[in-house]
Every structure is written in structure tokens, then in C-alpha cells.
C-alpha positions in Angstrom: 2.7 -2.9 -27.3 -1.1 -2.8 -26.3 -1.9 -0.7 -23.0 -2.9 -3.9 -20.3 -6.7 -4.6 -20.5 -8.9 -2.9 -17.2 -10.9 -4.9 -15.4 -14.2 -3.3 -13.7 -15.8 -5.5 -11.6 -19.4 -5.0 -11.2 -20.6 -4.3 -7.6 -24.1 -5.4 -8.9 -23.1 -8.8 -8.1 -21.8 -8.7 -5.0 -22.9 -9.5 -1.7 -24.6 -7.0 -0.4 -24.6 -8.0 3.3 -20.5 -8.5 3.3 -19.9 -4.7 1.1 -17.4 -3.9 2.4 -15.6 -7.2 2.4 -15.9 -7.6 -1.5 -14.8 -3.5 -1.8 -11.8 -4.9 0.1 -11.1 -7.8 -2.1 -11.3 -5.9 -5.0 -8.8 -2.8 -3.7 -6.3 -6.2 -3.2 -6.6 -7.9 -6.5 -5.5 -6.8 -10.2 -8.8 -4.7 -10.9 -8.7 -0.9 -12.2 -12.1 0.1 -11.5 -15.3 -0.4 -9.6 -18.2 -0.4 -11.7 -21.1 1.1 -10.7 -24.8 0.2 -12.1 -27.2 2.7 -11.2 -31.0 1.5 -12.1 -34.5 3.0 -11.3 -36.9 1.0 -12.3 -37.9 3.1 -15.1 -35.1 3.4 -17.9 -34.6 -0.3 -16.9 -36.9 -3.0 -15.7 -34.7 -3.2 -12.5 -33.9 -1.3 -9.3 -30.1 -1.6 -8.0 -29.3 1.6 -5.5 -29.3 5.0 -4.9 -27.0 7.6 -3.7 -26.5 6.3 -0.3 -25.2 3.2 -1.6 -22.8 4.4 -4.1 -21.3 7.2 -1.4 -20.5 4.2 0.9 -19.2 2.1 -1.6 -17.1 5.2 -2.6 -15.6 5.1 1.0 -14.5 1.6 0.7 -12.9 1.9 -2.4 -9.2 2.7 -3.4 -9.7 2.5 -6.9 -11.4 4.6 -10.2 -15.2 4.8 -9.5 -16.8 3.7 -12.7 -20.5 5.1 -12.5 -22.9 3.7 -15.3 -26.2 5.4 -15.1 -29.2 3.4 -16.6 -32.3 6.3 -15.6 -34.1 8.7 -17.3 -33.0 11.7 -17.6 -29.4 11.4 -16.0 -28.5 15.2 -16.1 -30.7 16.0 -12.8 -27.8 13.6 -11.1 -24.3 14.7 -12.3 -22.9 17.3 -9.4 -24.8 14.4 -7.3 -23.1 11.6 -8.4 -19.8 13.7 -8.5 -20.4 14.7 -4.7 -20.8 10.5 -3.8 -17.6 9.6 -5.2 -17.7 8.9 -9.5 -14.5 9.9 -11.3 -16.0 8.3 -14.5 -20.0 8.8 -15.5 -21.8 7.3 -18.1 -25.1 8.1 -19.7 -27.1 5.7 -21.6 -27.4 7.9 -25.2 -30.9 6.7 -25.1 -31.8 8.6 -22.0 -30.2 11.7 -23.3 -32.3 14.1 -24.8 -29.5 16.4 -25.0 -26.5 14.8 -25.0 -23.4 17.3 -25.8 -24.9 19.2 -22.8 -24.8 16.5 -20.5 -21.2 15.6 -21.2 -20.6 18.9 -20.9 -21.8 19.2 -17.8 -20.6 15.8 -16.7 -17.1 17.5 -17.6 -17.5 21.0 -16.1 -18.5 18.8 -12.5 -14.8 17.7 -12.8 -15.5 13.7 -13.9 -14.7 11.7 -17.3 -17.5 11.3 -19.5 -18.8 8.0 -21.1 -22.1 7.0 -23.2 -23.4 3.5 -23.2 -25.1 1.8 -26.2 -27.9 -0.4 -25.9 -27.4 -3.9 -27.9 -29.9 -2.5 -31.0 -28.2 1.2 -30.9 -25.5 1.6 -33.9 -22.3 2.7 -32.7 -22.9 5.4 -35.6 -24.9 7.6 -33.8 -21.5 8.5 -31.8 -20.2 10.1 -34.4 -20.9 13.8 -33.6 -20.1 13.2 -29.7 -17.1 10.5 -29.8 -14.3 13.2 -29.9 -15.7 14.6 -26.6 -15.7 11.6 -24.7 -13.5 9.5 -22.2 -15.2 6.1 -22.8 -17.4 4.4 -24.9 -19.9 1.7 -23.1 -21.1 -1.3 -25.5 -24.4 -3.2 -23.8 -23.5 -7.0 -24.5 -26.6 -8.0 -22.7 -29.9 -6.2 -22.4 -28.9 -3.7 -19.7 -31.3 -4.1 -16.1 -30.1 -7.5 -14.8 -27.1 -9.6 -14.1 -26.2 -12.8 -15.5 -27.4 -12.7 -19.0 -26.2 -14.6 -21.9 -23.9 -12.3 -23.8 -24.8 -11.1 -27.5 -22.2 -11.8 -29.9 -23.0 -9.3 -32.4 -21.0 -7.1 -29.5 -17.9 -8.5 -31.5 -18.8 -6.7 -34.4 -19.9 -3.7 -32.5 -16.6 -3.5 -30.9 -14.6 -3.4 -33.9 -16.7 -0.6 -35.3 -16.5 1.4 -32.5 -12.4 0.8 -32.3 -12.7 1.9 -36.4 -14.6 5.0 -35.0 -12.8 6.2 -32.1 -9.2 5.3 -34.2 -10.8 7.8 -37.5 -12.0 10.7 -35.1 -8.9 11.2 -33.2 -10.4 10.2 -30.2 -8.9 9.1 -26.9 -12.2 7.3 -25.9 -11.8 3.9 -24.2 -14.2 0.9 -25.1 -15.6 -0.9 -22.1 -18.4 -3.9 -22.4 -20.5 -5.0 -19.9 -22.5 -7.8 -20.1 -21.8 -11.8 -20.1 -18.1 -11.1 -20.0 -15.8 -13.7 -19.2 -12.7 -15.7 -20.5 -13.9 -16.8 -23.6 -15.6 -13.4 -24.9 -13.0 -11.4 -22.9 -11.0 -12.6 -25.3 -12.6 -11.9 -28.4 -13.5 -8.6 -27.2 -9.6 -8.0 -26.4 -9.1 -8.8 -30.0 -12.0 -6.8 -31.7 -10.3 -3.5 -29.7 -12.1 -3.2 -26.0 -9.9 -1.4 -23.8 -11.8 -2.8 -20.5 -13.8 -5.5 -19.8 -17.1 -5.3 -16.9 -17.7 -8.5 -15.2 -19.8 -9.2 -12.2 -21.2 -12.9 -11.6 -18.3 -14.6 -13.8 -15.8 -12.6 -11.1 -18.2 -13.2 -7.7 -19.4 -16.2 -8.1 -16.2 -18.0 -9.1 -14.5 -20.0 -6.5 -11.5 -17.2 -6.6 -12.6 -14.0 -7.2 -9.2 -12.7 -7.4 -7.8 -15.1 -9.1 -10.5 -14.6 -12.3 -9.9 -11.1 -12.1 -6.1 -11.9 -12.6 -7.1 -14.2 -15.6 -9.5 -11.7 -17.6 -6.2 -8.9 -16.7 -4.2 -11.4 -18.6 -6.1 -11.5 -21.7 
């Protein structure tokens, strides 16, 4: 029997003048994870928040922190992002210069270690470095904004990725982020995706919890 999906909200929608109210409705419903978007304005055309911000949310939250880092060079943060609260962080592959040394080090500061893919990057290019790591992140929108229209070539990318991670012997987990909700949740359950990012679909519904139970139940 297939492992239950995980559900990561995505504190990028949420309302930041009640934090801690949505940090507490998400420790009481059926999600695994917080997920984390980290953005600076450079690596993305967007600025989310800082250290600060992620160190509080960190103290509000009973669950897996699940830290995506969209900046340039993302090795000058690890112990950083470590010491604010992340149990998972993950590199964009395209920031990463040096990536087997950055998930080393992402390791050695005691955290998992994933790498996202932008929609254009091939999931081939993991090849070398999927053995090594805890999750793999699909982009199914543009990363540097919520709310966009989901790319369905994702579906395809999913399934290549699963074929990867199945052939290598990897224990890497497939998460998407991006324009997630019932209707793709579902056909990225079924390409192989291990966990599922949503943020305005969960947030902006009428009952947060309740969507968050429904995309568990896919």
C-alpha cells in the first residue's frame, strides 16, 4: 500500500497580520509540513522574508519545517537557516554552483537535503546527485509568486523523476509546488509525487482545514 500523500502548506499565502493564527490552524489540521519560500529579489523576481520571519514562524510550528530556498548562492545560509528552525532545505540546482558540496554541507548542519527544478530544467541533470538526497522539488509554476496557473508538463516530469529516483536506489521524496490543488493533486498522486505544496487553493478556501483533509485524501 502507498505511504499517505504529505501535504505542505505554503506560508507564502497566508496572512501575514494573523501568523500565528494560520501556524495554529495548520499544527490542528491533517498537514505534515510547513513550507517555507524563501525569495530575494534576485534569484526570483520576488521578495518573501528573511530570517526573522522564518525563526518565528519556526516557534509557532509543531510540525517538519520545509525550507525552499529560491536565492543566489544558498550555501552562505545553511547553518543559518538550520539555527531558525528548517529540518528540510532545498536549493534551487540552478543557484548551485557547486552542488554536491552544498548538500553536503546542508547534511553535515544536521537537516535533510532537497533540490528544486525550475519548469525548463530536465529532471536528468539529477542524476549524479539524486542518491544523495532527501527530496526532490518539481517547480509547477514559474517559481517567485503565488497563484499561478499550473504547467502540466509537471505530469510528465513527475513520472520521470519517480523512474529516476525508483533506478538509483534512492530514498528521495517528490514534492511539487505550484498551482496544486484537487484536480492536479490528483494526477500528480498518480504520476508518483510523494507530497503535494499548496498555498492559495488551501488559504483562500472557505475551509482551510477541510482542503487540506481533501488533497491528504488523494
Amino acid at each position: 500500500m502507498a505511504s499517505p500523500i504529505i501535504i505542505s502548506p505554503s506560508l507564502l499565502a497566508a496572512d501575514f497580520g494573523n501568523l500565528q493564527r494560520d501556524c495554529q490552524m495548520i499544527n490542528e489540521s491533517k498537514a505534515d509540513w510547513f513550507h517555507i519560500d524563501v525569495m530575494d529579489g534576485v534569484f526570483v523576481p520576488n521578495i518573501s522574508y528573511g530570517m526573522p520571519v522564518v525563526k518565528t514562524m519556526a516557534e509557532n510550528c509543531t510540525k517538519i519545517m520545509d525550507v525552499h530556498l529560491m536565492i543566489v548562492q544558498p550555501e552562505r545560509y545553511i547553518q543559518t537557516f538550520k539555527d531558525c528552525g528548517a529540518d528540510i532545505l532545498t536549493v534551487h540546482y540552478e543557484a548551485c554552483t557547486h552542488l554536491h558540496r552544498t548538500i553536503q554541507e546542508i547534511h553535515n548542519a544536521g537537516m535533510k537535503a532537497g533540490v528544486a527544478l525550475n519548469p525548463h530544467t530536465p529532471v536528468s541533470v539529477l542524476e549524479d546527485i539524486v542518491h544523495d538526497l532527501e527530496e526532490v522539488l518539481l517547480m509547477s509554476v514559474n517559481p517567485g509568486f503565488g497563484g499561478q496557473k499550473f504547467i502540466t508538463n509537471t505530469i510528465k516530469k513527475t513520472s520521470q523523476a519517480r523512474e529516476l529516483i525508483d533506478q538509483s536506489g534512492s530514498k528521495a521524496l517528490i514534492e511539487i509546488d505550484g498551482g496544486v490543488n484537487l484536480d492536479t493533486g490528483k494526477r500528480l498522486v498518480e504520476a508518483g509525487a510523494d507530497a503535494l505544496v499548496a498555498g492559495s487553493f488551501i488559504f483562500k478556501s472557505n475551509d482551510p482545514k477541510a482542503t487540506i483533509t481533501a488533497l491528504k485524501q488523494l
